[in-house]
Each structure stands twice: as C-alpha cells, then as structure tokens.
C-alpha positions in Angstrom: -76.4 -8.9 21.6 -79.6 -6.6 22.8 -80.1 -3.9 20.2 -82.1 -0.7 22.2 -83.1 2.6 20.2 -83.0 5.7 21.3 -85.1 9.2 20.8 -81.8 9.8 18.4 -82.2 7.1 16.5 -79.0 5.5 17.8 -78.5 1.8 18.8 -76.4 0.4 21.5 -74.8 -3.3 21.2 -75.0 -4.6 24.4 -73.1 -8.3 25.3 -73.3 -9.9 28.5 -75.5 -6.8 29.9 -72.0 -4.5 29.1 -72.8 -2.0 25.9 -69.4 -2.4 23.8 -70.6 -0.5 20.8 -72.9 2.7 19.7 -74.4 2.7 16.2 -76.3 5.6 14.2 -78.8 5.2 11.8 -77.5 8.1 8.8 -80.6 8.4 6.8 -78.8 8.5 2.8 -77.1 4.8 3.7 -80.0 3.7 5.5 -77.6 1.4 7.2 -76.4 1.2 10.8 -72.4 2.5 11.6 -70.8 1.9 14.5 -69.3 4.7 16.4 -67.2 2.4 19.0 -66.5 -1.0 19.2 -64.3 -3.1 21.2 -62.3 -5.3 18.7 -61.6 -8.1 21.3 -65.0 -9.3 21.9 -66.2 -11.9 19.7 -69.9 -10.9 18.8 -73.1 -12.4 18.1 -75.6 -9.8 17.7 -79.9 -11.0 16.7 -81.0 -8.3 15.6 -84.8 -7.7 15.3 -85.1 -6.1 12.0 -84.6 -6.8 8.5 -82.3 -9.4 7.2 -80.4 -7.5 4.9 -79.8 -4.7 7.2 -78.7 -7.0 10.4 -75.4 -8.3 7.4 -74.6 -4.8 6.6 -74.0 -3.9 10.2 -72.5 -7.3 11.0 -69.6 -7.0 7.7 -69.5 -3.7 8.9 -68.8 -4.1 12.0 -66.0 -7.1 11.2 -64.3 -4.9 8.8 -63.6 -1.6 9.2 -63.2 0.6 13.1 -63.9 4.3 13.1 -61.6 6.8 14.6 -61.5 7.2 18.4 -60.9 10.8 18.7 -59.7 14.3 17.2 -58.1 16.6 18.9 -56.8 20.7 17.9 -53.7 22.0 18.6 -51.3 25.0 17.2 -48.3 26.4 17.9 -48.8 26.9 21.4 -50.5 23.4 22.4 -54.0 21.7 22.2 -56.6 24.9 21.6 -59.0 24.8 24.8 -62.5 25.7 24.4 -63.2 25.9 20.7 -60.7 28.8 20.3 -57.6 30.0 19.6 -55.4 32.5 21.5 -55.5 35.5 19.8 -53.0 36.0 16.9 -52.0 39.7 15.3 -53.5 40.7 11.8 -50.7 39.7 9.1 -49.9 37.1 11.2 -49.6 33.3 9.9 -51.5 30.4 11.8 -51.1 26.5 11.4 -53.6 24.2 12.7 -52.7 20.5 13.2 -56.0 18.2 13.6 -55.0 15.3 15.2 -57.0 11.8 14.8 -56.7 9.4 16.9 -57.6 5.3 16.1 -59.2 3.8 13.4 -59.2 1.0 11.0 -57.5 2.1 8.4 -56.4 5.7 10.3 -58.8 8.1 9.0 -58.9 10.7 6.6 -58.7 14.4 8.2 -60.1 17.4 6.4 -60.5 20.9 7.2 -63.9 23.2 6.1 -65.2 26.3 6.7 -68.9 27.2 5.7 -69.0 23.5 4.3 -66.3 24.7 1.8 -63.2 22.3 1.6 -60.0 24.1 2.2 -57.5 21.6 3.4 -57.5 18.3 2.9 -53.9 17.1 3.3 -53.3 14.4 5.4 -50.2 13.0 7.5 -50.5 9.6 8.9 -48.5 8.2 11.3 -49.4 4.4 11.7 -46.8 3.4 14.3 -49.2 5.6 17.0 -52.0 4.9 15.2 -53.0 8.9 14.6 -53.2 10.3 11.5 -52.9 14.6 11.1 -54.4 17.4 9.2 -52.8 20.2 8.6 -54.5 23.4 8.1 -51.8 26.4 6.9 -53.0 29.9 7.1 -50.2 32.8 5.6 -51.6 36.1 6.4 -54.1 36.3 8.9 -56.5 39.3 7.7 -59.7 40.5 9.1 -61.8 37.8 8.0 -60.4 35.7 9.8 -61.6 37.1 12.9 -63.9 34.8 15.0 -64.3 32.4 12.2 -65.1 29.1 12.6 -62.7 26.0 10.8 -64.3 22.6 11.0 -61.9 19.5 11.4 -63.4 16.6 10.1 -61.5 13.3 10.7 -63.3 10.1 8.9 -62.1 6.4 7.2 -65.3 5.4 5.4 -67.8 7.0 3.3 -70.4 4.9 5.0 -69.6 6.3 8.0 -70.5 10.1 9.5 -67.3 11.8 10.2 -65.9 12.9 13.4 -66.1 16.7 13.2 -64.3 18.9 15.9 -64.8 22.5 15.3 -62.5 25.9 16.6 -62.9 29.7 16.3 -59.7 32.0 15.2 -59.4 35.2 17.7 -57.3 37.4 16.3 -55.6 41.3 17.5 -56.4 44.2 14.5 -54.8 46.6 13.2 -56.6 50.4 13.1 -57.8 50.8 9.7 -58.0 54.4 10.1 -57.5 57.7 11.9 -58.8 61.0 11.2 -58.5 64.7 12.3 -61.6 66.3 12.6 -61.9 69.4 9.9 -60.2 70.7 6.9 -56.9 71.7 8.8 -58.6 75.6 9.5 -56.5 78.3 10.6 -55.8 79.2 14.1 -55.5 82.3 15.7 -52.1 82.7 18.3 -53.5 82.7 21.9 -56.8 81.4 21.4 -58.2 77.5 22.7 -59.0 74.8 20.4 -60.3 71.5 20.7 -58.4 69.4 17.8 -61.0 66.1 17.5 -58.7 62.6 16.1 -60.8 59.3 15.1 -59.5 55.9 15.1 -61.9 53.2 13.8 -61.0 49.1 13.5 -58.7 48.2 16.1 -59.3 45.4 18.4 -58.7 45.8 21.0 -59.2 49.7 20.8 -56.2 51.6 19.7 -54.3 53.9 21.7 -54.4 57.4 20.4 -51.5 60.0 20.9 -50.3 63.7 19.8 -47.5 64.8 18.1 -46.5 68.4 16.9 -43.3 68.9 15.1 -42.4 65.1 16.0 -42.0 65.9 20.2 -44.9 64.0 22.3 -47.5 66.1 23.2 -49.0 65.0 26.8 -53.1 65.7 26.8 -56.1 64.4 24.6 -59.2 63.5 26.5 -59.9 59.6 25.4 -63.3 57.8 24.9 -64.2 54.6 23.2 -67.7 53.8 21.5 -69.9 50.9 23.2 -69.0 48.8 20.4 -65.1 48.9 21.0 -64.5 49.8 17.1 -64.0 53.8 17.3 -62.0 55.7 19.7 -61.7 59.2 19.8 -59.5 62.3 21.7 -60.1 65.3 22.1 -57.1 67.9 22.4 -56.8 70.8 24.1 -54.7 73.1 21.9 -53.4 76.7 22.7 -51.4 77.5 19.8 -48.4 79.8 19.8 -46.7 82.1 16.7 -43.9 80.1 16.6 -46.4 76.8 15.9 -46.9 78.6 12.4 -45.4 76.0 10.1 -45.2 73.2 12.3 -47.1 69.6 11.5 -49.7 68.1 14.1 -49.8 64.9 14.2 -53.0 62.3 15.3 -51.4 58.6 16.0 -53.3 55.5 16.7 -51.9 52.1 17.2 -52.6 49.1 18.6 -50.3 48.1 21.6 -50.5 44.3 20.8 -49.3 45.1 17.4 -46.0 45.9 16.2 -45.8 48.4 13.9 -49.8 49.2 13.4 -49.3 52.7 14.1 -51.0 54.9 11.4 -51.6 58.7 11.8 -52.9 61.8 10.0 -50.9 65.4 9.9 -51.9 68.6 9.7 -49.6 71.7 8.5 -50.4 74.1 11.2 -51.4 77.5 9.7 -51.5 80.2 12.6 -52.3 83.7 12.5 -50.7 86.0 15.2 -50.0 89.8 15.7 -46.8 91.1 13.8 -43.9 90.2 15.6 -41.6 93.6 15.8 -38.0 94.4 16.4 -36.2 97.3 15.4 -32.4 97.9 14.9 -30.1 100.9 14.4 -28.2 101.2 11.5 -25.5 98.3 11.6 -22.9 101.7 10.5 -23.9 103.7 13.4 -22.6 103.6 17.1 -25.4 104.0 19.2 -23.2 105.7 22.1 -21.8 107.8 20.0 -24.1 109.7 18.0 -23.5 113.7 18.2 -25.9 116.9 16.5 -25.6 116.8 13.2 -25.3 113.2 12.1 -27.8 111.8 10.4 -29.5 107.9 11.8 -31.6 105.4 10.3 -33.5 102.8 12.1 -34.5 99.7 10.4 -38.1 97.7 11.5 -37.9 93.6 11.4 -41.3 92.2 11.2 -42.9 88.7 11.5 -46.5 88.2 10.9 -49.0 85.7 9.8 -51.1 87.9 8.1 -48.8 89.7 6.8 -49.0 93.6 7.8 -51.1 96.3 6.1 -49.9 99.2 8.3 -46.3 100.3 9.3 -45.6 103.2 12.0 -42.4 104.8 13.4 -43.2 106.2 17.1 -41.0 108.4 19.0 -42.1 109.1 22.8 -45.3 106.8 21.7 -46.0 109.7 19.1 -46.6 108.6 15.5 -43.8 110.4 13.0 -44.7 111.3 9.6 -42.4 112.1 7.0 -41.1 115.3 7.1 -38.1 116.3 4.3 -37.8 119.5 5.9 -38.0 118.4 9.4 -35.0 115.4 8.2 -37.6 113.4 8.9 -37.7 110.1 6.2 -40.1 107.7 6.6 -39.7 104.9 3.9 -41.8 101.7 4.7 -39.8 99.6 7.2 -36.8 102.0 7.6 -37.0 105.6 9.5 -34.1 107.9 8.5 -33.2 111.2 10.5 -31.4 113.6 8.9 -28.9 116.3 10.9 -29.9 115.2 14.5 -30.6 117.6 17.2 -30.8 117.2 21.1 -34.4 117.5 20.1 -34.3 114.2 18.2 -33.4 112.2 21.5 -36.6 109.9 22.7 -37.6 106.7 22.5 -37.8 105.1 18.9 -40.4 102.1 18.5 -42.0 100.8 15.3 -45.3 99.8 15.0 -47.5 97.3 12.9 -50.8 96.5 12.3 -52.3 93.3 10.6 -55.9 91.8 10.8 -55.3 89.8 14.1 -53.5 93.0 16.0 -51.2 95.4 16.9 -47.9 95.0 17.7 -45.0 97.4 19.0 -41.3 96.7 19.1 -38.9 97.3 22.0 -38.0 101.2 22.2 -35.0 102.2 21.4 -33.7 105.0 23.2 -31.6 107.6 21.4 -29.7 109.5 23.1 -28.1 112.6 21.0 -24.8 114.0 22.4 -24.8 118.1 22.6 -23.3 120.4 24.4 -25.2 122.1 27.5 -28.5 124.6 27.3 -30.1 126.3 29.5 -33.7 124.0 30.3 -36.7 125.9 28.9 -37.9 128.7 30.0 -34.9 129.4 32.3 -32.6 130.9 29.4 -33.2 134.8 30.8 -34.7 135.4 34.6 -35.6 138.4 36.4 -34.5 137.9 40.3 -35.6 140.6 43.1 -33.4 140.7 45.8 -33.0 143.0 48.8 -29.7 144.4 49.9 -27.9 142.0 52.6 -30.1 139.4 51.2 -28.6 136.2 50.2 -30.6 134.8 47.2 -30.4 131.5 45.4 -29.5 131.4 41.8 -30.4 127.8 40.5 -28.9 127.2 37.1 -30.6 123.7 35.0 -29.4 122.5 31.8 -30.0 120.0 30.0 -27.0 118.0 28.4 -25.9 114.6 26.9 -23.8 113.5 28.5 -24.9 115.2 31.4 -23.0 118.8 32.8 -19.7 117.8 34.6 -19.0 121.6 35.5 -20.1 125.2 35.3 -18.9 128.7 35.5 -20.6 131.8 37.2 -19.7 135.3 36.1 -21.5 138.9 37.2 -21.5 141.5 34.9 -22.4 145.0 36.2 -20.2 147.2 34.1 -19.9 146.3 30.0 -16.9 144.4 29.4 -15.9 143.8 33.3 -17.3 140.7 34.7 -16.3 138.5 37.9 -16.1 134.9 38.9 -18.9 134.0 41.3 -18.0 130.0 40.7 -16.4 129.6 44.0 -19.7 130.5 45.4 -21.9 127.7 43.8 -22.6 124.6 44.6 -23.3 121.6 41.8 -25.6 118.4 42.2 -26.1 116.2 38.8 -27.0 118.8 36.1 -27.9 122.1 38.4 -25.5 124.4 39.8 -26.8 126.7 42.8 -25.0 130.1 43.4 -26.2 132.0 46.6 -25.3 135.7 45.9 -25.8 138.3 48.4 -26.3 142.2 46.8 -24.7 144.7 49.5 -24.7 147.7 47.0 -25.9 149.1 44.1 -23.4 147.8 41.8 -23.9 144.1 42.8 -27.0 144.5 41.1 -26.7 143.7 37.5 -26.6 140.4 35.3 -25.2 136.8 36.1 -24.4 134.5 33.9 -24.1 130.6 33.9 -22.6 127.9 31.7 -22.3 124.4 32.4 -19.8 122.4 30.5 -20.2 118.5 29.4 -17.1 116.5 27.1 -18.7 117.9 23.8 -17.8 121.7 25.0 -19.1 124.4 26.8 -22.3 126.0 26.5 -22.4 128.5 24.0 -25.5 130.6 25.3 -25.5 131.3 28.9 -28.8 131.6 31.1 -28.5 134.6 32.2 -30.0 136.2 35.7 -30.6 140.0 35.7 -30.8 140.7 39.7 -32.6 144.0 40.3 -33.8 145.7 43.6 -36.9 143.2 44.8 -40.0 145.6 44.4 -44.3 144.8 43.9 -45.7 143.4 41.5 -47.4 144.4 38.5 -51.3 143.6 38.3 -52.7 140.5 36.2 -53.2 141.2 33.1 -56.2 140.3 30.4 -58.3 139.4 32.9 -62.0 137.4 31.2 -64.5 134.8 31.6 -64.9 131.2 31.3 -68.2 128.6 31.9 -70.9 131.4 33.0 -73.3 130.2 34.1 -76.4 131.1 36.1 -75.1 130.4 39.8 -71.2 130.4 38.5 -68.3 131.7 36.7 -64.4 131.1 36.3 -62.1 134.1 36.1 -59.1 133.8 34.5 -56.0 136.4 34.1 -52.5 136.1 32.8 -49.8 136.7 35.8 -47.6 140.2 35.5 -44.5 140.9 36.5 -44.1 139.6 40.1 -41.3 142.2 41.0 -39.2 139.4 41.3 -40.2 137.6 44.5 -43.1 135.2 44.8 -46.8 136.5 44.0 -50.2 135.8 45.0 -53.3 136.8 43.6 -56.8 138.5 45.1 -59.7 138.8 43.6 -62.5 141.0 45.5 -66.0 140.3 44.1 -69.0 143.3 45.2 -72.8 143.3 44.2 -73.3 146.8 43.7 -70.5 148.8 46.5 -71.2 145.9 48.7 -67.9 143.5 48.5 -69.2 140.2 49.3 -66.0 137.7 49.1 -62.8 138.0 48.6 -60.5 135.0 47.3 -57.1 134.3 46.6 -55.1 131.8 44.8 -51.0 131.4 45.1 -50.3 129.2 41.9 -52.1 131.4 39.0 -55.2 133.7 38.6 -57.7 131.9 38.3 -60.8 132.2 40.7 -63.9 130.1 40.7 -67.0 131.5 41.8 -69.5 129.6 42.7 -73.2 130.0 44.5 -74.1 133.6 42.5 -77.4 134.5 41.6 -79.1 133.9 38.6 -79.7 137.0 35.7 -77.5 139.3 38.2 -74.5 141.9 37.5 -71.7 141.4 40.0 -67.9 143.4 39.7 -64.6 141.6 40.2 -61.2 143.8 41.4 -58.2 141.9 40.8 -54.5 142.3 41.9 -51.4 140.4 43.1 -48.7 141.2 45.9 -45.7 139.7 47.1 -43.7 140.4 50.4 -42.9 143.8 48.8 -45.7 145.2 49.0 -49.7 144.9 46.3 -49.7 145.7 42.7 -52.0 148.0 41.1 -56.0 147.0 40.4 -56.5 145.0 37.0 -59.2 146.6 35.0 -62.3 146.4 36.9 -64.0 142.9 35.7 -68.0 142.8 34.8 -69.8 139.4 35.8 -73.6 139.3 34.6 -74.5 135.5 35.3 -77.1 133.8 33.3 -80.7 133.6 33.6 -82.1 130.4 35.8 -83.8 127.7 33.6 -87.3 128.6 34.7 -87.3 132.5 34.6 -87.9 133.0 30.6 -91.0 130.5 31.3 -92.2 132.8 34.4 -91.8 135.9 32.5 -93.8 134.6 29.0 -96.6 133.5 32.2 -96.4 137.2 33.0 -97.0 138.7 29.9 -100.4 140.2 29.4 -102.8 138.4 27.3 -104.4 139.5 24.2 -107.5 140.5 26.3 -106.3 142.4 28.6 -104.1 144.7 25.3 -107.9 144.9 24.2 -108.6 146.2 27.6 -105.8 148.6 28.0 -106.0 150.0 24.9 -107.7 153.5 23.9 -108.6 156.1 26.5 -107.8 154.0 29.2 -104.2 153.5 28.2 -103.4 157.2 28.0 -105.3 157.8 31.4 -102.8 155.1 33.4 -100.1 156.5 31.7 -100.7 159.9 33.5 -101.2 158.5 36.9 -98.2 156.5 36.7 -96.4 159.2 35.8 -97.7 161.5 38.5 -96.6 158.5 40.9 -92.9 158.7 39.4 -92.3 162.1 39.5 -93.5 162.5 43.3 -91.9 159.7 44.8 -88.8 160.9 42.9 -89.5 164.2 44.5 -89.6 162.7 48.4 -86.4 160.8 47.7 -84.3 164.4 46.8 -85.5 165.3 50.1 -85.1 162.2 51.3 -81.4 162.5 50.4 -80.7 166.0 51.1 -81.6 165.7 55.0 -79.8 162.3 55.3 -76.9 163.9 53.3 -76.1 160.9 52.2 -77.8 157.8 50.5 -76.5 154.6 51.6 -77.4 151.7 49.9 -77.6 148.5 53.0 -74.9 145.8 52.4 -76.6 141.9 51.8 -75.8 139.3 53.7 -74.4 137.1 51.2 -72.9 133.5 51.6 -68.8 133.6 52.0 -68.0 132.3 47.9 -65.2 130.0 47.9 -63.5 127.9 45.4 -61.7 124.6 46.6 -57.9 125.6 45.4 -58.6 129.1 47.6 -57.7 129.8 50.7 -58.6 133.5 52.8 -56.8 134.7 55.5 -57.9 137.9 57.7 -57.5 140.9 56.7 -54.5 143.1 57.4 -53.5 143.6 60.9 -53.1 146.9 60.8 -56.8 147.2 59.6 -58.1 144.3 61.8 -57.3 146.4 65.3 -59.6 149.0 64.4 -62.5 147.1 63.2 -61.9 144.9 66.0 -62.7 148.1 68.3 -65.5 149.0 66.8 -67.2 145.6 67.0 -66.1 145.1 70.3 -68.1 148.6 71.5 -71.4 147.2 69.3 -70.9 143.5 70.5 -74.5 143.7 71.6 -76.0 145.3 68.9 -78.3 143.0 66.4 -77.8 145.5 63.6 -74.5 144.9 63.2 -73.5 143.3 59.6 -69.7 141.7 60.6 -67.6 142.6 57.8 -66.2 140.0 55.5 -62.4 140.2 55.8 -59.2 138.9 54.5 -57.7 139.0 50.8 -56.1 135.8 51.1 -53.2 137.3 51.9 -50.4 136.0 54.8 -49.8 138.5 57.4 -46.5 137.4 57.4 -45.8 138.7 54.0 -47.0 141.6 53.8 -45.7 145.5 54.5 -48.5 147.3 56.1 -47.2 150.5 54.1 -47.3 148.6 51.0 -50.8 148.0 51.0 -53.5 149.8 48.6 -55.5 152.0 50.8 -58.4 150.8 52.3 -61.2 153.0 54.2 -63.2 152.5 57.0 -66.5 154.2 57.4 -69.0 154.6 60.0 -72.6 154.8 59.1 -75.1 156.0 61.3 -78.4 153.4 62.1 -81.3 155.0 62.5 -83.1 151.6 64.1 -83.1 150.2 67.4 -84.0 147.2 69.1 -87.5 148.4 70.8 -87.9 144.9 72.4 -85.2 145.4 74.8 -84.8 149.4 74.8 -81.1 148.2 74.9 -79.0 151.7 73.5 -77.7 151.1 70.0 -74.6 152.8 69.0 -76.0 154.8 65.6 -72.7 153.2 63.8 -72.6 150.4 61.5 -68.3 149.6 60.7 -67.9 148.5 57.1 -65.0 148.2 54.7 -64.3 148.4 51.0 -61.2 148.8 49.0 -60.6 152.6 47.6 -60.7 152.5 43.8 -59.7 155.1 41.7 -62.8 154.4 39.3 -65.5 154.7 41.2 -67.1 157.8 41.5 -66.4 160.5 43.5 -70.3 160.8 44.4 -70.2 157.9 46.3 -67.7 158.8 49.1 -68.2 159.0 52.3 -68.9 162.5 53.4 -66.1 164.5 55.0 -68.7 165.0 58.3 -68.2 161.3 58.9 -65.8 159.7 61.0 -63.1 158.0 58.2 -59.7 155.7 59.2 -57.8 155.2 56.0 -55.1 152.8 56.2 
C-alpha cells in the first residue's frame, strides 16, 4: 500500500498501482479516516509515519465504512442544483435526506446556521440507506433562500458527509397603500389616484375597484429591486361616485388567496343637481286664470346649497304677496294665475363648486282670447273703393279656433263682416272695401277659444285716409363737435304708412336733406365744429306732407384744440400795459369810425342791389347709414332741370341739393308743402373764355311760415312756386 499526500492534506491508499481508498487528516483526532474503501481487497498498507498512527488507521479501516453518498429530494423528486422549486408562503415543505452506504448506516442530521434542527433518522438496512427527515409547517418569509445543511455521518471520528440546498419560495404582498388621506374630489375634474404594493415575490399584480365592478386602467411600474410596485390611475370622477368605495388590490398570481387591498370612501363635490315638479294636486294641462300653482325644487348637491332661485323666462322672481307671488325656500307658489303667469318656470341653485339650473317647466295658463298688445284700438285710413286689410291678432291658450267681425256705423246697429275674413292659426284678416260715407265707422273683432269668447274686442275705427300730422317733441342726443342725433316721437300718420324728412340749413342755405321710413331719428354726421345749424322736420304718407315740426336749433361743439388756440390768442399782460391809457381810448375811436362807415357802404350797398343775398356753401351731401334720398319732386325737378340745362356751361352754377327722401311714387304733387324757386342774378363772369353767362343762379329752399318776411325774394324777381 503507497501512502501519497496531497496540498489538502489527504492520503490516497494505493494497492497494486489501483487507489482503493481516500483518507483525510481532521486536525482535533489527529488521526487518518477513510472516505472510501473497497471492503473486498485484503490490505496491507506500510505506512511511513508514526507507529501509533499507522494502527489507528489500520483498526479503523477494518472496522467501520463511511457512507457512500447523500442525496435531497421533496415532494416533487431529487432537488437539482442546491435548490428547491419554489413553494408559496404558508406553505408546508418536507425534506427527505437520503444516505446511501455505510458501516453501520449512518446517522443523518439536518442544520441551518450550525444550529441543529432535525435530527430524526429512518433507516432502512435491507437497501442499505438510511433517511432524514426534515418537516417544515408553515413556510414564512424567512424561509426564503435559506440554506438547510444535510449531514449524513456513522462515526464521530469521522467528518460527516454534508450535502447542502436553498428553499425558494413565492410571497405574499405584505402591503398596499393609496397614496393621500382619501381628499375630496371635485365632479369633472382628473386625478391621478397613486396605490403601493410592497413584499411580493414575484411582484404583485395591482388592480382597481370602485363600488366592487373592475375598473380597466392604472399605469404599472415595478422598482429595480422587484419589492414595490406601483399604479397610477387615471380618475375622472362623476356626482354619482359620491359615496362610492375605491378600492386598490394587489395579489400575487402564484398565490391563492394573497389578495390584500386598501378602500377609500369617495367624497365628491359637484354642482347641485336640480329638478323641479308641479304640484302632485295640479294638472298641468289644465290649469285656467284664477287658480292658484306651486312648484316644488328637488336638489342634490355635495356641498350642500347656500342659494335657492325660482326663474321664469330666465328672470329671477322675488316674492311678491301682492303680485301672488310666494317664494318659500325650495317651493314657489302662485297665487290667482293670469295669462301673464304663463313662461317657463326653472329653479336655480348655487353651492361653492357651481351653478346649477333645472329643466324649465313650461306653464301654460288657459284664458280666453285678447287682443295682442298694442292692437286693442287702431286707427285705419282708407280711401273710398279701396279694399283695405284688417288683420286681427290675439293671443289665447289654447289658441283662437274662430272669430267674429262686426261694423258699427250707427249706435246700436252693427253688421256681420265674418263672411269676409279669412283665419290662419291665431289671426283673422278681414278685407273691407268703404264705397260711402257710412261704411266708415268702427269694426270690431273677437276671436273665440274653448274657455269662451273674448270679452273685449280690438276694435278698428276706419276713417277717410288723410296726411299726417308732424313729429312731435323733436331734441338732441350725443352732440358732438362734427355730429348729432335727432330724435322725434312719430304723429298721427293719417292712417296710411309715413315717412319722415328732415331738411338741415346753415344759415338759409339747406345743405342736406334726409329721410328715414321706420322712425325719426336722423344722424348727422361730418358738421362743423362750434357752429349753429337749423333742422325742419315733417312726415308724409301717399296722402299728401304733414305740417313743419318746430323748427330744431343744432349748435355742435367746439373741436378739441380751439379753447387751446383761443387762450394762445389772448393778449399778454404786456401788451394790456401797452394798450392801456391814451392809447386805448384813441383805437377805440378809429375803430369806431371804421364800423360806422363800412356799415354806411353796405346800406347803399344793399339799397342798389335791392336785395342782399347771402352765397350758398358747397357743403358735403350728410348722410346717415339707415337713410336713404330720393330726388326731389317731379313736378319741381322739370323746372330746375330747365334751368340747369340753359346754364349747363356756366362755372357759377351751385347744382342744387335735391330730394326729401321721398318716393315719387307716393306722393300727390298737390299735397306737397310749397316750395319756391328763385333766380338770382350773378354779377361774375368767366373773363378767361368771354363765354356769356346767364346772370341767374337756380336755387331752392322750402317756404316756412317762420322765417322772416325780410328775407323773400323780391316781387321784381322771376319766382315758380310749386
């Protein structure tokens, strides 16, 4: 037997050249063991070392045979490469070591961190094994990765065979958390709800619950370390969520029954949510004048409501005893309903995160017909042999089914005229034709619905069509230094349609005219600043023009840089120095000697011209957008268009600035105020061209009764009065 050493102090017993057997050297016996022999083989070992040592390893090796392997296995089979599959937490696990060999079978012990913790042993000597079992209940978390040592050994001379495995293992989350101290959220707005998991291996699966039902979302990340997970949900959250539990779940998938979760009570805030109702006595088809309704508000909010309104028509109602108007909190209550109380109901309320207004509720109060506003009485013109229209409206609920015409000319004797209308929805239309005196007088009309017949007729007094009468209060609005608005209240338009005219002069100069068809108002635009102009105002219809209005006074304002010219203008106190004394008193006569001459050359100025004529400006046409002008009569035009036509080549010539606005097509040429044309003789000529100029100059203006008699035209000069 050759005996080598090795660099781990390890021997090998070698016969005939073949090693049978492998001994260690374990320092505390200070002995030699063998670790595997062949019990066949008769050996004869020389060992070169000390005597007593050589018969320790030689009874040793005689007597006793170590084991000749170990092996791990569970429930599932022989664990491969020092670990376990993994099991769940709570789980149980049995390990059976398994030793193979030996002489006597060996012992088999279990350890973990050179602790004993198993040390029960089954052997089995019929196949020579012998087993250790290793029992573990309830598998916890430190358990995970941690390492059990079997340890399979038949003498305590001898090192035992040690076979080591790891326990891998599936955990349960230990926790889940939501992010923030359940706030309050606001209906309509986005939030990001943030849920935690921390502890599960592998990472737990988180998911979203409201109210119980699976929300679908959540935006999922896991930390590097594989310990936290975390989701992030999108949340819009509705009124109705008020109340409702969210719910943050996190389990592991390999785990039965791991799930653990945190819930929040959801506490939204929203706008009031608004309903009104009638009251649950009253028929809301069948309400008539005279009854009295409530209306009763249902609200829903989160605040609740500081602020109740009842609306009608979107206008706030305020209570009103002598009105019948009650308004109590959430309950409205009308008293002795009118036609006038029909609209559309709502009720509004207010709390710190809105507004909110209920469906309207449109009442509808039955009454019998009346004539529509403003059409109760009515002035008609007609002409003889003229057929007029007569339109009747009324308003009624339920709407007017029928109506009846009568024509009163005589008291107490009246005649149907209902054969002669016509009815569409709630207006009846009676075309009426006067032939005589006697049809003119009064027609009435009453329209008739299933809660009776209208008790107050509109009535229609037809007279003979005539003019109008002139606009009355005639003032001034916005004056400013280059503008002004005119406005007048209509007169009687002699029952047929009116316009209006309003002729505007600087001086006797009339430099625009304007008209308007709806109502007078004018707006004058492009005057002059700090000047005095004159307005003449009247209306016509086909019959003929009314009367003038009052004449009008228009002084504009001064432009925003004359009171700054003027103050430049003013003389200083130098120059008052200057003029004062002896020097004042001796400009003072020589002005007045000036005045009083050049007065005297104007008398006889005026008393060889016979006339003073003051020359008419050019001024821009003044217009105003709603406006319109139209030319001037044409009875008028013909003979101004002579005149022009004979001085078409003379450059002196002012053309005239016609029309009142006025359609030709409406007017009577012998219902027209007079007007008067007047020639003017020119005393210039055009010496350029020595071309004759006719000494005339055509202008026109309208005859008023107020202006003075010293201003008309001379009786030596050619006049055309229309």
């Amino acid at each position: 037997m050759v005996i080598n050493r090795d660099a781990r102090q390890a021997t090998e017993v070698v016969v005939g050249g073949t090693p049978i057997a492998r001994v260690s050297k374990f320092r505390y016996l200070g002995s030699w063991i063998s670790e595997d022999l062949n019990p066949d083989i008769e050996i004869r070992a020389r060992i070169e070392m000390a005597r007593s040592n050589f018969l320790k390893l030689q009874n040793l090796l005689c007597d006793k045979l170590p084991p000749s392997g170990v092996q791990i296995t569970d429930s599932l089979g022989p664990v491969k490469k020092d670990i376990t599959e993994a099991y769940a937490e709570g789980a149980s696990l049995t390990l059976n070591c398994i030793a193979s060999g030996g002489k006597p079978l060996a012992k088999v012990t279990w350890w973990r961190n050179h602790t004993l913790v198993s040390e029960e042993t089954q052997y089995f000597p019929e196949r020579a094994k012998s087993h250790g079992v290793l029992k573990l209940d309830k598998l916890t978390r430190s358990h995970l990765m941690a390492v059990y040592s079997c340890e399979a050994n038949n003498s305590k001379r001898q090192p035992p065979l040690v076979v080591r495995v790891k326990i891998d293992m599936y955990l349960r989350p230990l926790e889940v958390d939501l992010i923030g101290n359940n706030p309050q959220f606001s209906a309509g707005q986005k939030y990001n709800i943030t849920c935690k998991s921390r502890g599960s291996r592998p990472p737990a699966i988180i998911t979203w619950w409201k109210d119980g039902r699976r929300v679908e979302g959540g935006d999922l990340t896991v930390s590097k370390d594989g310990n936290t997970t975390t989701s992030i949900l999108h949340f819009i959250p509705d009124a109705s969520d008020h109340g409702l539990t969210m719910s943050c779940k996190a389990s592991n998938q390999r785990i039965p029954f791991s799930e653990i979760q945190r819930t929040w009570m959801l506490k939204v805030l929203y706008p009031p949510k608004v309903n009104m109702t009638l009251g649950h006595s009253l028929d809301a088809g069948n309400i008539n004048e005279g009854a009295d309704v409530y209306f009763e508000c249902h609200l829903v909010a989160n605040p609740w409501v500081h602020r109740v309104w009842w609306l009608r028509d979107n206008e706030r109602l305020l209570s009103n005893s002598t009105a019948g108007v009650i308004v109590s909190n959430q309950t409205l209550v009308l008293q002795g309903v009118s036609r006038a109380s029909s609209g559309r109901y709502a009720c509004e309320a207010t709390n710190k995160e809105g507004t909110s207004v209920s469906p309207a509720f449109h009442l509808r109060v039955k009454f019998e017909p009346v004539c529509k506003d403003g059409l109760a009485r009515k002035i008609i013109g007609a002409a003889k042999d003229e057929p007029i229209d007569v339109e009747c409206k009324v308003d009624a609920e339920p709407q007017a089914s029928d109506f009846q015409w009568s024509f009163n000319s005589t008291p107490g004797i009246s005649k149907d005229l209902t054969k002669h209308s016509q009815k569409e929805g709630g207006t009846s239309v009676l075309t009426y034709i006067p032939h005589e005196a006697a049809d003119y007088g009064t027609i009435q009309c009453r329209g008739k619905n299933e809660i009776g017949v209208q008790r107050i007729a509109c009535t229609y007094h037809i007279v003979p069509a005539g003019k109008p009468d002139p606009p009355q209060g005639c003032g001034l609005i916005n004056v400013t230094h280059h503008s002004v608005m005119v406005v007048c209240q209509k007169g009687f338009d002699g029952g047929l349609k009116q316009k209006f005219v309003l002729i505007l002069y600087a001086g006797d100069a009339a430099i625009a005219n304007m008209s308007s068809s709806g109502v007078p108002e004018f707006a004058i635009q492009n005057l002059e600043a700090a000047q005095e102009y004159y307005a003449s105002i009247y209306s016509f219809n086909s019959k003929g023009a009314s009367k003038l209005a009052p004449p009008l006074t228009i002084r504009t304002l001064p432009a925003p840089g004359l009171k700054e010219l003027r103050r430049s203008t003013e003389p200083s106190e130098s120059t008052k120095s200057t003029l004062s004394g002896p020097w004042l008193y001796i400009l003072l006569a020589a002005g007045s000697t000036l005045i009083v001459a050049a007065a005297l050359g104007l008398i006889i100025f005026v008393v060889k011209r016979f006339k003073v004529e003051t020359p008419v400006r050019n001024h821009p046409q003044i217009r105003s957008p709603k406006q319109e002008e139209t030319p001037l009569n044409p009875l008028v035009q013909p003979i101004m268009t002579d005149a022009l036509t004979e001085d078409d080549n003379n450059p002196d010539l002012i053309p005239p600035t016609y029309g009142f606005g006025v359609s030709e097509s409406l007017i009577d040429s012998s219902c027209l105020p007079p007007y008067t044309i007047t020639a003017r003789p020119h005393s210039k000529r055009n010496s350029a061209t020595q071309m004759p100029v006719k000494p005339y100059h055509v202008t026109w203006a309208p005859m008023l009764q107020s202006r003075n008699t010293a201003t008309q035209t001379p009786p030596h000069h050619k006049e055309s009065s229309v």
